[in-house]
C-alpha positions, 0 to 999 in steps of 0.5 A, a space after each residue: 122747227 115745227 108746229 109744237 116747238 112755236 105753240 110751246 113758245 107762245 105759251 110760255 110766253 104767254 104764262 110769263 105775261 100772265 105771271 108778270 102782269 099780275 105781279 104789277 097789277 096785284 102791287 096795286 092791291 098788296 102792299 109789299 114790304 119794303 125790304 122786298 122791294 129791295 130784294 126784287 131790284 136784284 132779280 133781273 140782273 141774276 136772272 139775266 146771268 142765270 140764262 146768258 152765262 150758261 148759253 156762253 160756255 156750255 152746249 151748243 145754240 140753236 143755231 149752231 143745231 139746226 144749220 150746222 158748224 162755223 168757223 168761230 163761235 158767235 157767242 163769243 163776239 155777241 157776247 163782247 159786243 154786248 158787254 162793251 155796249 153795256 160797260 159803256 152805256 148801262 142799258 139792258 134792253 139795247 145790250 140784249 137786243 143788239 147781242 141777239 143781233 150781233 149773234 145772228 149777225 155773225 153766225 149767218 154772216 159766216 154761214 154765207 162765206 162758207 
């Protein structure tokens, strides 16, 4: 990891605030339909699915690329963990959080033992 690789992270996330911010601040100016309104509630979780799903079953992590293999794959029990919590309690913020835990948590865990 480098210098270019946190400065494209950064900027990225600040165009996505930018993009979001003005989106919820523009909302006090523009009156949406309401049928848009609608449609938006349906964004997140196809978002979600859109940048998790394939992280699941295709390629490799970051992890995995920057340290090496382990014995089982993290993303597997991350992702148990994660849909478990989410079945049980329906929170977004929490499932994701605790599976970026649950992921590092297991791939640094194995990585010690090896």
């Amino acid at each position: 990891m480098n210098e270019t690789f946190f400065l494209t992270i950064i900027s990225a996330a600040f165009v996505t605030l930018i993009l979001k911010g003005s989106f919820i601040e523009g909302s006090k100016y523009i009156q949406l339909p309401q049928w848009f309104r609608d449609a938006l509630e349906f964004a997140p979780p196809a978002v979600l699915c859109a940048l998790v799903v394939p992280g699941i079953f295709k390629g490799e992590i970051g992890l995995i690329k920057e340290f090496g293999m382990v014995a089982i794959d993290p993303r597997w029990i991350a992702a148990v963990v994660a849909i478990s919590l989410f079945l049980k309690y329906k929170r977004t913020i929490d499932t994701l959080a605790l599976g970026m835990v649950v992921l590092h948590a297991s791939y640094w865990g194995q990585l010690a033992t090896q």
